[in-house]
N, CA and C of each residue as an Amber inpcrd file, in Angstrom:
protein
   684
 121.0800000 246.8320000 -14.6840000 122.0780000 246.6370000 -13.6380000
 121.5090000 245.6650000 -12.6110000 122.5030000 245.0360000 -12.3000000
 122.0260000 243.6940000 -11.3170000 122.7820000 243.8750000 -10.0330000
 122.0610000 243.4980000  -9.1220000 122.9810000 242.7640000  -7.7480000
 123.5580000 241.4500000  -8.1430000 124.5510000 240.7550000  -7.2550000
 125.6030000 240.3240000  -7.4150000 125.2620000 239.2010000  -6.7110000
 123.8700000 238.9470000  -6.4740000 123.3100000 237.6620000  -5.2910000
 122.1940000 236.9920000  -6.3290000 122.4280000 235.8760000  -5.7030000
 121.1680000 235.3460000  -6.1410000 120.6400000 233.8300000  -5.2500000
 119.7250000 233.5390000  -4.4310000 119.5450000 232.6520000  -3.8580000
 120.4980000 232.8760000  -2.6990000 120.3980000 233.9630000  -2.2250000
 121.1930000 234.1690000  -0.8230000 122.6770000 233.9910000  -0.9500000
 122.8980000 233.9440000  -2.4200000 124.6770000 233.7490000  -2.3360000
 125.0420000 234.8620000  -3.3520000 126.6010000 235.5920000  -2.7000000
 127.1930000 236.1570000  -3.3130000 128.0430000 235.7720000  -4.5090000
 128.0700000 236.3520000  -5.6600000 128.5580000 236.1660000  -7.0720000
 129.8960000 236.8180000  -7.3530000 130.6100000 236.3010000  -8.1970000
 131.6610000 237.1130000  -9.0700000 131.5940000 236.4540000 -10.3370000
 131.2260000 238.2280000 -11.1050000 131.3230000 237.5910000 -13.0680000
 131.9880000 238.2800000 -13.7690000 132.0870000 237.0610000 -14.5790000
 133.1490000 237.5970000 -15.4490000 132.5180000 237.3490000 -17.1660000
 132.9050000 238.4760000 -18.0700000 132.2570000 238.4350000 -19.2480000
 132.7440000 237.0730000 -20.2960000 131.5060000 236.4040000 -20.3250000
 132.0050000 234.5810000 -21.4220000 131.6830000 234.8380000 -22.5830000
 130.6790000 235.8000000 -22.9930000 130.5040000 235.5200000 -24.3340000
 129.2350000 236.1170000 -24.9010000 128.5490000 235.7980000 -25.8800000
 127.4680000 236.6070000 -26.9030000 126.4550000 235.1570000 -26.7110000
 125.3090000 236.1830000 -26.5220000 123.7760000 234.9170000 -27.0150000
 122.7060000 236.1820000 -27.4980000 122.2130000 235.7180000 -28.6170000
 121.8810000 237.1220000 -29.4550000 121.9710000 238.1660000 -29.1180000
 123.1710000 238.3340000 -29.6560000 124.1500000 239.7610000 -29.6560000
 123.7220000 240.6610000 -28.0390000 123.4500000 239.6380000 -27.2780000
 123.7030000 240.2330000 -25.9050000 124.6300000 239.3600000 -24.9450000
 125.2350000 240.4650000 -24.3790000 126.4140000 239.8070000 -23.1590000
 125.6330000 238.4300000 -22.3680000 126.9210000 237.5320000 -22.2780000
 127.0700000 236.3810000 -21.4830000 127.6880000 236.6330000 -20.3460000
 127.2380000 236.3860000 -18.7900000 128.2140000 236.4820000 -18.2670000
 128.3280000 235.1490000 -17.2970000 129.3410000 234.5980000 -16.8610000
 129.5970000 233.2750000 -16.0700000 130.0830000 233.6640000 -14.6140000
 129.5530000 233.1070000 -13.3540000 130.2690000 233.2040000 -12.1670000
 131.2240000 232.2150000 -11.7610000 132.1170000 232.7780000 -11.1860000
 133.0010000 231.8310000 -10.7990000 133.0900000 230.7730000  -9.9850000
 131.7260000 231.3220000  -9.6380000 131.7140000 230.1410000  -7.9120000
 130.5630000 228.9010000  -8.3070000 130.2650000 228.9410000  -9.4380000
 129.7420000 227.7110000 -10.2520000 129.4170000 227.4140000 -11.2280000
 130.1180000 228.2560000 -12.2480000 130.4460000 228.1650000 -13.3850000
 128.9810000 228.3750000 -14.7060000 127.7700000 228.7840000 -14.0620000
 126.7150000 229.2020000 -14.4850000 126.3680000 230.0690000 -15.7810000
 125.4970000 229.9540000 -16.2610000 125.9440000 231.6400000 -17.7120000
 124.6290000 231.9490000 -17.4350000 125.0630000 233.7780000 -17.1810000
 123.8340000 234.1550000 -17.1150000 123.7550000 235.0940000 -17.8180000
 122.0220000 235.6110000 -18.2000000 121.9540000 236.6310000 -19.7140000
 121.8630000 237.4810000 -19.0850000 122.6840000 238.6680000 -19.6910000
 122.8070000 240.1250000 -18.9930000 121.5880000 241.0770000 -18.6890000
 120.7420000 240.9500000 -20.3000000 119.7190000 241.8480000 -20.1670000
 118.6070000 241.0500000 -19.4810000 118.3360000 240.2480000 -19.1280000
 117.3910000 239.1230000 -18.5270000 117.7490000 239.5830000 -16.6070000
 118.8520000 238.7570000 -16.7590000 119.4610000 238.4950000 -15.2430000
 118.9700000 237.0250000 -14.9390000 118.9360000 236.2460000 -16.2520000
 118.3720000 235.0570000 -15.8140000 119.4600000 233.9220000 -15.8740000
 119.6730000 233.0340000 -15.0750000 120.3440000 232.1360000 -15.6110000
 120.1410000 231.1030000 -16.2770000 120.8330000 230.8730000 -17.7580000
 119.8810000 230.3310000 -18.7430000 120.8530000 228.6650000 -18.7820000
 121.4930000 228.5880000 -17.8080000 122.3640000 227.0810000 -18.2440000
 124.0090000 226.9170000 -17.1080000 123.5580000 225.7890000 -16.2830000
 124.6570000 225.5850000 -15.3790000 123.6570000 225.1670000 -14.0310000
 124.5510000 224.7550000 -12.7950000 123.8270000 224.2460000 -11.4180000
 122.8530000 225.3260000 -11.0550000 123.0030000 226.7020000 -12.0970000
 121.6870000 227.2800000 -11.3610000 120.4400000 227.9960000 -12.3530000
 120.6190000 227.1770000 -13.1140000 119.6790000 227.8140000 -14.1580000
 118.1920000 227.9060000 -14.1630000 117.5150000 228.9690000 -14.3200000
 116.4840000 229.4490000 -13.6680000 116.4920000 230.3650000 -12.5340000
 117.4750000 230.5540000 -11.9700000 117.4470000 231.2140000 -10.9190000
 117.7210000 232.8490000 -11.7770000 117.3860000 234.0590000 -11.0980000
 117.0010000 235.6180000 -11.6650000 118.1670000 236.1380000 -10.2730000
 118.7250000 237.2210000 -10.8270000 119.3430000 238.0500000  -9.9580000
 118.1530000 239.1490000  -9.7440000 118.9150000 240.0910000  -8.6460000
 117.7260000 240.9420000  -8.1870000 118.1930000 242.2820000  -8.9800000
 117.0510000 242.8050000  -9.2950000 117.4870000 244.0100000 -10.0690000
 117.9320000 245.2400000  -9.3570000 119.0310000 245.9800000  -9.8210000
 119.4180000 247.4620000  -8.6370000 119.1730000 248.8920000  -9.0840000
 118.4520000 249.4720000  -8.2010000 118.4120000 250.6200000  -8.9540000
 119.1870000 251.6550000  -9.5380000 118.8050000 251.9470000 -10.7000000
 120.1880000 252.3850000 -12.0190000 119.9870000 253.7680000 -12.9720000
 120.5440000 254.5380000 -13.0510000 120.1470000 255.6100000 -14.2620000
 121.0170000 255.7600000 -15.1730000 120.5630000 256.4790000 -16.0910000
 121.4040000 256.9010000 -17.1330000 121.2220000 258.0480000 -17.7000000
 122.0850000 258.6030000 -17.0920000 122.1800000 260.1870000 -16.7990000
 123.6700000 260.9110000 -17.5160000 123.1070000 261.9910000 -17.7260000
 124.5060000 262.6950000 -18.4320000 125.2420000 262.8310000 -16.7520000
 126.6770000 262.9100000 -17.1020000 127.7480000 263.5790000 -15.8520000
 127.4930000 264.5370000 -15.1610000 127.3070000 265.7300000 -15.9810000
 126.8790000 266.7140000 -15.5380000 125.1350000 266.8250000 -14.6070000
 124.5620000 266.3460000 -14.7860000 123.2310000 265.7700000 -13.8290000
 123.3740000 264.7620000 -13.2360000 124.2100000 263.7340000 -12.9590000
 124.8090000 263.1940000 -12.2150000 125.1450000 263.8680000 -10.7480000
 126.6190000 264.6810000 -11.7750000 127.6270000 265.3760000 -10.3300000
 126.3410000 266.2970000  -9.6260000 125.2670000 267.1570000 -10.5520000
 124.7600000 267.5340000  -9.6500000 123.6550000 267.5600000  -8.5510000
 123.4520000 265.9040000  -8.5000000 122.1730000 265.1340000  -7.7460000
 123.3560000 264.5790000  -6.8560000 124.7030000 263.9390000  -7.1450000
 125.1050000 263.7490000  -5.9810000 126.5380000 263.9180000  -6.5490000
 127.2220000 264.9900000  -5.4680000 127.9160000 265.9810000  -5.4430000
 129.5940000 265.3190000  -5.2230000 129.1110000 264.1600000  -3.7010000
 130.2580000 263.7250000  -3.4990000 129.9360000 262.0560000  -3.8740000
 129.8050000 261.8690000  -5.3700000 129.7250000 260.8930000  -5.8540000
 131.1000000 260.5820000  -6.0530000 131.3180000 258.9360000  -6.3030000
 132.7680000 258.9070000  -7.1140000 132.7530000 258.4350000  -8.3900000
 133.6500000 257.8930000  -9.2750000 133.6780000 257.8100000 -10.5940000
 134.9010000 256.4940000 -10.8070000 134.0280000 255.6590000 -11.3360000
 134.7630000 254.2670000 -12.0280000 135.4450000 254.7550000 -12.8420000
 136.8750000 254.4830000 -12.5980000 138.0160000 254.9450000 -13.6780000
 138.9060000 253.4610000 -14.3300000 139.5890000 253.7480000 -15.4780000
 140.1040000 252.4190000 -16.1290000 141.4880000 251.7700000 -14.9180000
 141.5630000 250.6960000 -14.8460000 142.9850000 250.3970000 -13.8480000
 144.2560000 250.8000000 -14.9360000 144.9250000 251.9380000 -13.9300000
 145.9930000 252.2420000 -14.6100000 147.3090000 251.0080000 -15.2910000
 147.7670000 251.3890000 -16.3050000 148.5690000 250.8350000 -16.6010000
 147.5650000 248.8040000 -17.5470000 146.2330000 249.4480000 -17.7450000
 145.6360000 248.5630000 -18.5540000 144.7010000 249.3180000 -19.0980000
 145.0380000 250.4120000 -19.6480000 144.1680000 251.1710000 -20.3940000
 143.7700000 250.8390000 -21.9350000 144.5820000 250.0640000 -22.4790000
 144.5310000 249.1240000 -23.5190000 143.8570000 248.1400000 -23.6900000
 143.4570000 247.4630000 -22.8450000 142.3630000 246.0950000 -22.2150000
 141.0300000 246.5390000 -22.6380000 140.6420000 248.0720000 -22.3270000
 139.4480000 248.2970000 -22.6260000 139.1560000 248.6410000 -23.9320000
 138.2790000 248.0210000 -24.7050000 137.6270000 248.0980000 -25.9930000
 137.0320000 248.7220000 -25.6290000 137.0250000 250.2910000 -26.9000000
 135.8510000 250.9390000 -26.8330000 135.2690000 250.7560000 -28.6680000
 135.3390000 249.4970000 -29.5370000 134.6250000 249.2500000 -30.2740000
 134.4050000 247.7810000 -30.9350000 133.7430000 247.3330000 -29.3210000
 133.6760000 245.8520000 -29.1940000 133.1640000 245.4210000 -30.1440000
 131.5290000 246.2800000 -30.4120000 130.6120000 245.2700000 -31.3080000
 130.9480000 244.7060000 -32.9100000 131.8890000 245.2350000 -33.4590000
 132.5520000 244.8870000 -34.8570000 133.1420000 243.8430000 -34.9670000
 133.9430000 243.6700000 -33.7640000 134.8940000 242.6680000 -33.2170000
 133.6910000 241.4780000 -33.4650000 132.3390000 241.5470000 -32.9560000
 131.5530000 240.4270000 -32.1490000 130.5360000 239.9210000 -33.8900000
 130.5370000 240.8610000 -34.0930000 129.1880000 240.6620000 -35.6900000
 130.3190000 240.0980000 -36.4630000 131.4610000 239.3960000 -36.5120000
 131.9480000 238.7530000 -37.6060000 131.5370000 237.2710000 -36.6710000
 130.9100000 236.9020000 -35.8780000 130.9150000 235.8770000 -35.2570000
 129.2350000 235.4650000 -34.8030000 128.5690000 236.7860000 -35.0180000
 127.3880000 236.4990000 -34.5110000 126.1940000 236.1550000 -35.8930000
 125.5790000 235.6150000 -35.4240000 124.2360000 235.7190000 -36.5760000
 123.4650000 237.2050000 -35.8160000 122.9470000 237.8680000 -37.3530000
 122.4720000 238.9880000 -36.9840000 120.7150000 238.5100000 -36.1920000
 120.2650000 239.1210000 -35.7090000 118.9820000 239.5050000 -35.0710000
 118.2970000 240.2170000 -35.4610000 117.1810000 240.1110000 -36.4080000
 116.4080000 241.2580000 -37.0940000 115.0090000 241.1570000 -36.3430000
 114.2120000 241.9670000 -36.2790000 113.1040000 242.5980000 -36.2300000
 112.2330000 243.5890000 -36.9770000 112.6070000 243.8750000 -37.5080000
 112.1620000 244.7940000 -38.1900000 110.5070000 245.2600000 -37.8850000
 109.9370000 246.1650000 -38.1880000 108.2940000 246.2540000 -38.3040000
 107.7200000 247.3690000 -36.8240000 106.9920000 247.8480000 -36.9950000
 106.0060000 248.4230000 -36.3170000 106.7180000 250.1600000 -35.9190000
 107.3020000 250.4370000 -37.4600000 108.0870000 251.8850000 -37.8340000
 109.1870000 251.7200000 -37.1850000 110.0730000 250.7660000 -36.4250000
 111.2370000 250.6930000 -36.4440000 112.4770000 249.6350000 -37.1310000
 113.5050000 250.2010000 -37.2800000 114.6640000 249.6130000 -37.4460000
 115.5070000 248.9390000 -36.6300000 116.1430000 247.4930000 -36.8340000
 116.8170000 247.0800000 -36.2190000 117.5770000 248.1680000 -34.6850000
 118.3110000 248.7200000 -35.1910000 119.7700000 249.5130000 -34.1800000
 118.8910000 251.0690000 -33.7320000 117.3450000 250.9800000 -34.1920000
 117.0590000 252.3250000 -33.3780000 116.5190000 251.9510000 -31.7670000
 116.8540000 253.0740000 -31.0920000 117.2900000 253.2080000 -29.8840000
 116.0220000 253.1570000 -29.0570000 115.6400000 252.7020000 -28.2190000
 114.3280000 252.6790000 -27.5580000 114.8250000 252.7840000 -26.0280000
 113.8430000 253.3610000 -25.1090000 113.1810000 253.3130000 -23.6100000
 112.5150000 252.1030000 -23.4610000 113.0030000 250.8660000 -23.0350000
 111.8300000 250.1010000 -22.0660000 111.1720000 250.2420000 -21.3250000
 109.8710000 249.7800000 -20.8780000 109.5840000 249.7160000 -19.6890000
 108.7930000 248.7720000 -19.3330000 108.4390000 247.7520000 -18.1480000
 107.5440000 246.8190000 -18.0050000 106.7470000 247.1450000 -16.7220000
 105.3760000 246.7610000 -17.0410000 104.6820000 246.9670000 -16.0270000
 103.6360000 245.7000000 -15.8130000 103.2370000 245.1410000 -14.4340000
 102.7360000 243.8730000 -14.6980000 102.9830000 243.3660000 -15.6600000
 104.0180000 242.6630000 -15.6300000 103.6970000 241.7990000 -17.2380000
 103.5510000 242.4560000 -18.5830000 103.8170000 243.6780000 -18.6770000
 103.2510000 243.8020000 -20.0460000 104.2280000 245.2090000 -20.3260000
 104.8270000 244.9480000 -21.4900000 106.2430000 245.7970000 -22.0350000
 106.0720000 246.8990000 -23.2290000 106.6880000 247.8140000 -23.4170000
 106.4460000 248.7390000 -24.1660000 107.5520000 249.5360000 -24.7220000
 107.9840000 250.0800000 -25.8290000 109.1960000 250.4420000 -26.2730000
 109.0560000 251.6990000 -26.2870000 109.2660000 252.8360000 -26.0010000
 109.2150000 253.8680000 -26.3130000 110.2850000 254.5740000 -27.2250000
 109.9280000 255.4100000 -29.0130000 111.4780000 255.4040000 -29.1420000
 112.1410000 256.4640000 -28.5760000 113.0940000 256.3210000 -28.6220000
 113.8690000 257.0040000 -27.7950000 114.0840000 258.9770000 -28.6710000
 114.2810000 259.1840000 -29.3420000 113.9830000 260.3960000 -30.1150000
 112.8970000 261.0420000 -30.2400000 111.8180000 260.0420000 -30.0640000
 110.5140000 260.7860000 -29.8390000 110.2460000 261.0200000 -28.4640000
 110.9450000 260.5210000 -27.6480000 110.9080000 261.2680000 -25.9780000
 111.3540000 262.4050000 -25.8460000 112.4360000 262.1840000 -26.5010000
 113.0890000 263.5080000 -26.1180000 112.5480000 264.7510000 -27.2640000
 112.3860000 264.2150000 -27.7130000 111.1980000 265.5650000 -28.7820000
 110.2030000 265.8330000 -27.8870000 109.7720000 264.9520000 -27.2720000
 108.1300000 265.5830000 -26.7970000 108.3570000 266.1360000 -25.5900000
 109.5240000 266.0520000 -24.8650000 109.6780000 266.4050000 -23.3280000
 108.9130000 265.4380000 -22.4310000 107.7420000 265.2660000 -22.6260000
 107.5830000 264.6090000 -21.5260000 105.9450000 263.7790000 -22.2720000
 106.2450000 262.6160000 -21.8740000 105.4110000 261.4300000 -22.3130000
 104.7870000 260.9690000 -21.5920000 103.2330000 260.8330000 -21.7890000
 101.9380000 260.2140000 -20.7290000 101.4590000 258.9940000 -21.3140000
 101.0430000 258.3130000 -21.1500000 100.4280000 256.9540000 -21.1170000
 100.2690000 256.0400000 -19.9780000  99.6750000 254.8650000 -20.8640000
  99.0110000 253.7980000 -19.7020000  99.5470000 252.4850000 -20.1290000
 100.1630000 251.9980000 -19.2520000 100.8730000 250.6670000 -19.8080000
 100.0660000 249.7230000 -18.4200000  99.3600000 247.6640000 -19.2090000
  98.7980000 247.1980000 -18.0890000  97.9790000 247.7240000 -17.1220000
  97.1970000 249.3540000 -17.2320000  96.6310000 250.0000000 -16.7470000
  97.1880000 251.4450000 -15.7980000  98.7660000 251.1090000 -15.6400000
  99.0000000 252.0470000 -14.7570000  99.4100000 253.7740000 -15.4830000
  99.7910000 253.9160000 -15.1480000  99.6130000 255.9440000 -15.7070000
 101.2390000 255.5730000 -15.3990000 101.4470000 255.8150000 -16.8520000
 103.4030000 256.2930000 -16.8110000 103.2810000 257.4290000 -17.5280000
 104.4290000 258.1260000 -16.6420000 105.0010000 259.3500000 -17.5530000
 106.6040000 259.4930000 -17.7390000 106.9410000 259.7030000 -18.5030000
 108.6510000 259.6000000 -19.0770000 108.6540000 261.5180000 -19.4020000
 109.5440000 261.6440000 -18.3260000 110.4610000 262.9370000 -18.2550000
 111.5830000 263.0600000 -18.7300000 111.8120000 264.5920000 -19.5710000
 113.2720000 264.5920000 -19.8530000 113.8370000 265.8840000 -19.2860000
 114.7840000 265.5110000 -18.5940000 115.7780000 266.4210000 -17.7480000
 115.9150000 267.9380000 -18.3820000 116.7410000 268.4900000 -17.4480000
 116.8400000 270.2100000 -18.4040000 118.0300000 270.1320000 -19.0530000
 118.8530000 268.7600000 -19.4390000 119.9030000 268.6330000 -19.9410000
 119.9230000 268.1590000 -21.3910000 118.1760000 267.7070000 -21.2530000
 117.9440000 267.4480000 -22.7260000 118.2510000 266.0790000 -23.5010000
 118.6400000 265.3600000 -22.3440000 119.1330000 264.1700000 -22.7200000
 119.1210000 263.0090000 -22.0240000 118.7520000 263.2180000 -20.8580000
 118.3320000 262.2500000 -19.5980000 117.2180000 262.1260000 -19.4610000
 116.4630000 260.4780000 -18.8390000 115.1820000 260.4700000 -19.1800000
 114.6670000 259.8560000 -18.0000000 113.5260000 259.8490000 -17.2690000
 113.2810000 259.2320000 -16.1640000 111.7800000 258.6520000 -16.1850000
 111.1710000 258.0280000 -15.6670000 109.5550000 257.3090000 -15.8480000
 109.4460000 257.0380000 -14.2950000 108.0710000 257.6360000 -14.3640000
 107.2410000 257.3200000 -12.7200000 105.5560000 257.1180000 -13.1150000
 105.5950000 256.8210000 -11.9150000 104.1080000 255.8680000 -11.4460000
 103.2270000 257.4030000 -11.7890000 102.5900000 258.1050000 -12.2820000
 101.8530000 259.0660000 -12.2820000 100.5340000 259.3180000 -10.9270000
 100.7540000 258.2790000 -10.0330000  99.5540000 258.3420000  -9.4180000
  99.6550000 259.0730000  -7.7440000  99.2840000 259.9440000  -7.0080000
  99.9460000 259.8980000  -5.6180000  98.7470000 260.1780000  -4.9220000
  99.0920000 259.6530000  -3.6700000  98.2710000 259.0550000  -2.8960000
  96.6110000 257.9890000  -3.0890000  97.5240000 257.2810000  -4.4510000
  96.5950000 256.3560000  -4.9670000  95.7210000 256.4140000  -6.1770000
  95.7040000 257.7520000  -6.4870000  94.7700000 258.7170000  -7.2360000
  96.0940000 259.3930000  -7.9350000  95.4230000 258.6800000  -9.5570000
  96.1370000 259.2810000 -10.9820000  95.8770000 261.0290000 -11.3090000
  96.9540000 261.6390000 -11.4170000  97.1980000 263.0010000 -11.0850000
  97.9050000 262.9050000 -12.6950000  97.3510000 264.3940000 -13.8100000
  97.4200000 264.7260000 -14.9440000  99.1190000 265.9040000 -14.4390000
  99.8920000 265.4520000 -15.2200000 101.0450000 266.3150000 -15.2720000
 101.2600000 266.7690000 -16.5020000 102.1170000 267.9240000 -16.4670000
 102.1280000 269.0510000 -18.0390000 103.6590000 269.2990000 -17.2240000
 104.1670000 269.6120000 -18.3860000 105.4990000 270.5540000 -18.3500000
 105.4490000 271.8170000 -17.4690000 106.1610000 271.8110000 -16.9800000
 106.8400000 273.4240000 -16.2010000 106.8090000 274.4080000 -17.5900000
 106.3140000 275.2760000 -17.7970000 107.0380000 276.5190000 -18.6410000
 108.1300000 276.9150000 -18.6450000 108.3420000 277.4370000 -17.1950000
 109.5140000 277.9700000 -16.8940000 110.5610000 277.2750000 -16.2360000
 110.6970000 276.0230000 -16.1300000 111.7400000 275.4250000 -15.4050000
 111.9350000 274.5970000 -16.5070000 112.9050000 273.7730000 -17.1570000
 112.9300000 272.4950000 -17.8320000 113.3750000 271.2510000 -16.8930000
 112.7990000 270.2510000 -17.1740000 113.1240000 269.0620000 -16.4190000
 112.2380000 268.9170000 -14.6810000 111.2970000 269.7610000 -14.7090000
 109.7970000 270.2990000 -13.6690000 108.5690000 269.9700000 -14.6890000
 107.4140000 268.9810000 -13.3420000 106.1210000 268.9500000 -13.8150000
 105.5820000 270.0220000 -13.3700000 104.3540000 270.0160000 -13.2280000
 103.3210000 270.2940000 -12.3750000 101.9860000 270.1590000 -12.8970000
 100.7320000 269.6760000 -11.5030000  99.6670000 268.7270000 -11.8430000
  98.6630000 270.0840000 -11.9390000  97.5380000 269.3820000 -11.3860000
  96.2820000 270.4160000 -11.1390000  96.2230000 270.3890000  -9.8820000
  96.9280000 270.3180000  -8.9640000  96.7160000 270.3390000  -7.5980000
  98.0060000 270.9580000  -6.5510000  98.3290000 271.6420000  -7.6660000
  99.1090000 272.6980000  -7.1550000 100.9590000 272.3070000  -6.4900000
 100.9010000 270.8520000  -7.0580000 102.6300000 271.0580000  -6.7750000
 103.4900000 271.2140000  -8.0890000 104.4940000 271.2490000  -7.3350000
 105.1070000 271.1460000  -8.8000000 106.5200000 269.9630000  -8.5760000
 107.0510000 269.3140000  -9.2870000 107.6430000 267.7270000  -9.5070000
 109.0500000 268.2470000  -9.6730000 110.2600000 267.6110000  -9.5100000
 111.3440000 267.6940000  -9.8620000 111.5690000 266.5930000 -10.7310000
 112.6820000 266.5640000 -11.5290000 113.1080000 265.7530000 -12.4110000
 113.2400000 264.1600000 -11.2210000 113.4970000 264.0610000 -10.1040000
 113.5250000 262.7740000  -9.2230000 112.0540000 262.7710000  -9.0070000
 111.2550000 263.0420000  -9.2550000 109.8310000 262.7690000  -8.4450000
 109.3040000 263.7410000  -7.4850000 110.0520000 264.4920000  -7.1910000
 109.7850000 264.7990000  -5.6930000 109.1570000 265.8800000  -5.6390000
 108.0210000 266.6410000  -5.0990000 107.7820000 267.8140000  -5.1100000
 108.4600000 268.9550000  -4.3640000 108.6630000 269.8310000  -5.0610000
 109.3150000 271.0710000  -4.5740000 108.7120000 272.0450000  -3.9110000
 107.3130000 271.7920000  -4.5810000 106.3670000 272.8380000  -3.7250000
 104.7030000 272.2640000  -3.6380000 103.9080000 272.2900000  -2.6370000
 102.4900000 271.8150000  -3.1290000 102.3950000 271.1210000  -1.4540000
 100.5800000 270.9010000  -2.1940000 100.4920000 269.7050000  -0.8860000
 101.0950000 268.2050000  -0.4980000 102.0640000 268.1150000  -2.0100000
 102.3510000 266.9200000  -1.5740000 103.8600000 266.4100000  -1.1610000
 104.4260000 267.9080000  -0.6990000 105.7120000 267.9280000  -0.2200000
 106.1160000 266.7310000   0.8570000 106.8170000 266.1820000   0.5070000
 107.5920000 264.7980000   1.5030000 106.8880000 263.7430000   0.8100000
 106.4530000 263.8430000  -0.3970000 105.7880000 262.5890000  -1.3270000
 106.3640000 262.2540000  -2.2460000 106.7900000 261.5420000  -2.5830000
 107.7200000 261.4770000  -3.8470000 106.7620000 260.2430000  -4.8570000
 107.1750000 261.0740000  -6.1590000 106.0320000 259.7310000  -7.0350000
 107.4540000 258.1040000  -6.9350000 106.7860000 256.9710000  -7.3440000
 107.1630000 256.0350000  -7.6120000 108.3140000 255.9320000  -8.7450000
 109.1690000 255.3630000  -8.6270000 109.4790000 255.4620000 -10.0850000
 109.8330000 254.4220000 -11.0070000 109.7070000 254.2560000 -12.2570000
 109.7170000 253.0830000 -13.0570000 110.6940000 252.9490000 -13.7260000
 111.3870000 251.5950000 -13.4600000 112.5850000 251.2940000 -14.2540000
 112.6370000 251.4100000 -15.6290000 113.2990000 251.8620000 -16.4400000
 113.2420000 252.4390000 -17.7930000 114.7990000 251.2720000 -18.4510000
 114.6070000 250.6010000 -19.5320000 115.8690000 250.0140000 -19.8380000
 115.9070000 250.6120000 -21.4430000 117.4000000 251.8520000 -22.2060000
 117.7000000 251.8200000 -22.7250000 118.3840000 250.8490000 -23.8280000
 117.7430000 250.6900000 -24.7970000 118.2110000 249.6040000 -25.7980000
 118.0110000 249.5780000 -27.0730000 118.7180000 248.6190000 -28.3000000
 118.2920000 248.4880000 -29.3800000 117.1070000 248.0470000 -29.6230000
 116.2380000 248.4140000 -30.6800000 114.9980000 247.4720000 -30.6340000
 115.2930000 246.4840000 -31.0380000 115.8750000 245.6620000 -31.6640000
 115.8910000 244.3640000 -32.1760000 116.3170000 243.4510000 -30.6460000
 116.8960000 244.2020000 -29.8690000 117.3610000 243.4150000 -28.7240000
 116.2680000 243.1950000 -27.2560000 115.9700000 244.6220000 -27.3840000
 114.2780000 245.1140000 -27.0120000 112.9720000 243.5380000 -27.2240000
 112.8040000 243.5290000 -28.4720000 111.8470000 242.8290000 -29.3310000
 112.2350000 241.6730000 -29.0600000 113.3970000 241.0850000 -29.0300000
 114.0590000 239.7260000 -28.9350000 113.6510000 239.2050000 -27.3340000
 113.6470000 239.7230000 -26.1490000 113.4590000 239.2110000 -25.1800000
 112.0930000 239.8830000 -24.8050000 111.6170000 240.5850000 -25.2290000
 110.1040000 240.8040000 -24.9350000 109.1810000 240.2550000 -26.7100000
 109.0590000 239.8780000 -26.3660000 108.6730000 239.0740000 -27.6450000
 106.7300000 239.6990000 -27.8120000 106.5860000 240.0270000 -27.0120000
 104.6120000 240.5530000 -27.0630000 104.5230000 242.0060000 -26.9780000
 106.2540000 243.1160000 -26.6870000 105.8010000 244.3530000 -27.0700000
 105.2590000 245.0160000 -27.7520000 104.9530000 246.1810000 -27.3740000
 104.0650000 247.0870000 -28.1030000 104.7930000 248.5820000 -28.1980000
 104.7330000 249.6130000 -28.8510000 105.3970000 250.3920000 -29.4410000
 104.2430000 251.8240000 -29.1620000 105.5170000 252.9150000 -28.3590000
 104.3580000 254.0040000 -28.0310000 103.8600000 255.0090000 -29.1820000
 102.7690000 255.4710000 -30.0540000 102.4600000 255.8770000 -30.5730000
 102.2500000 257.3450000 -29.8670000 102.5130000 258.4650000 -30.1190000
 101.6640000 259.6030000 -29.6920000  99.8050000 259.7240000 -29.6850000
């Protein structure tokens, strides 16, 4: 998900088209194309220029409504409920050249967790997160951990380190979608501690981008793939 600026100016886009089998989108106010999963603009008066990234989840509804209560909800404009395709990509693969990748135990269309850290990218698949509950590693040196909610299906990644100093987290027993370290707090599914010394601390948290791997692999071209 992107902001809508770039170079101090406000944008409006509208969807132009496919560049390996990822969305095109063009602004109106100078006719630019920019790549969706990038945010880069790859051709027009502003090419090279990056939108700023916004912070985004992807969360079931139900853990949604209940982190924020009086949220609202993007609904279709009545009376164009027809406009919306809900099975675009069939429509698009009689037109596209396919994108393969194949290799390093995955398949094209299986589902991965991104994440980048300094410079340096990592796929996590996405089925093996949610099998393991909760995932530790070191990506570019820093301590990530990928949490999964008590919904079983929502996934979140933070900085593992607080107050500078890398802190070992394990599953809650008794709570699902709760850490807790060796130092006596214990984590909520947002970061935040619920109880401990490090109440009013919240860990960092790391942007996570859901995706195909072949689409994954295609714009990170030097990833690496999380092994247990």
């Amino acid at each position: 998900m992107w902001k809508r600026t770039a170079n101090g100016r406000e944008f409006h886009f509208y969807l132009a088209g496919i560049n390996n089998q990822n969305f095109l989108m063009r602004d109106q106010e100078t006719g630019s194309w920019w790549q969706q999963v990038t945010g880069r603009c790859i051709s027009g008066p502003l090419e090279g220029s990056m939108l700023e990234l916004a912070d985004y989840d992807e969360l079931t509804f139900g853990l949604w409504k209940s982190e924020a209560p009086d949220g609202t909800v993007l609904a279709p404009v009545p009376g164009h409920e027809k406009d919306y395709d809900n099975n675009w990509e069939a429509e698009v693969a009689k037109y596209s050249v396919p994108v393969s990748f194949p290799g390093q135990g995955l398949k094209d269309r299986d589902v991965i967790l991104g994440v980048q850290v300094k410079g340096q990218s990592r796929a996590y698949p996405f089925e093996t997160v949610l099998r393991e509950k909760l995932v530790t590693d070191r990506v570019s040196g820093v301590p990530v951990a990928l949490l999964v909610a008590g919904d079983g299906k929502s996934v979140r990644a933070f900085d593992s380190r607080w107050n500078g100093t890398e802190i070992e987290l394990f599953r809650d027993p008794h709570t699902e979608g709760q850490l807790l370290d060796g130092l006596g707090n214990t984590w909520n599914f947002s970061g935040c501690p619920v109880s401990g010394p490090a109440t009013g601390q919240c860990l960092q948290r790391i942007e996570i981008l859901k995706d195909f791997w072949f689409d994954w692999r295609n714009y990170n071209p030097q990833t690496t793939v999380y092994r247990r």
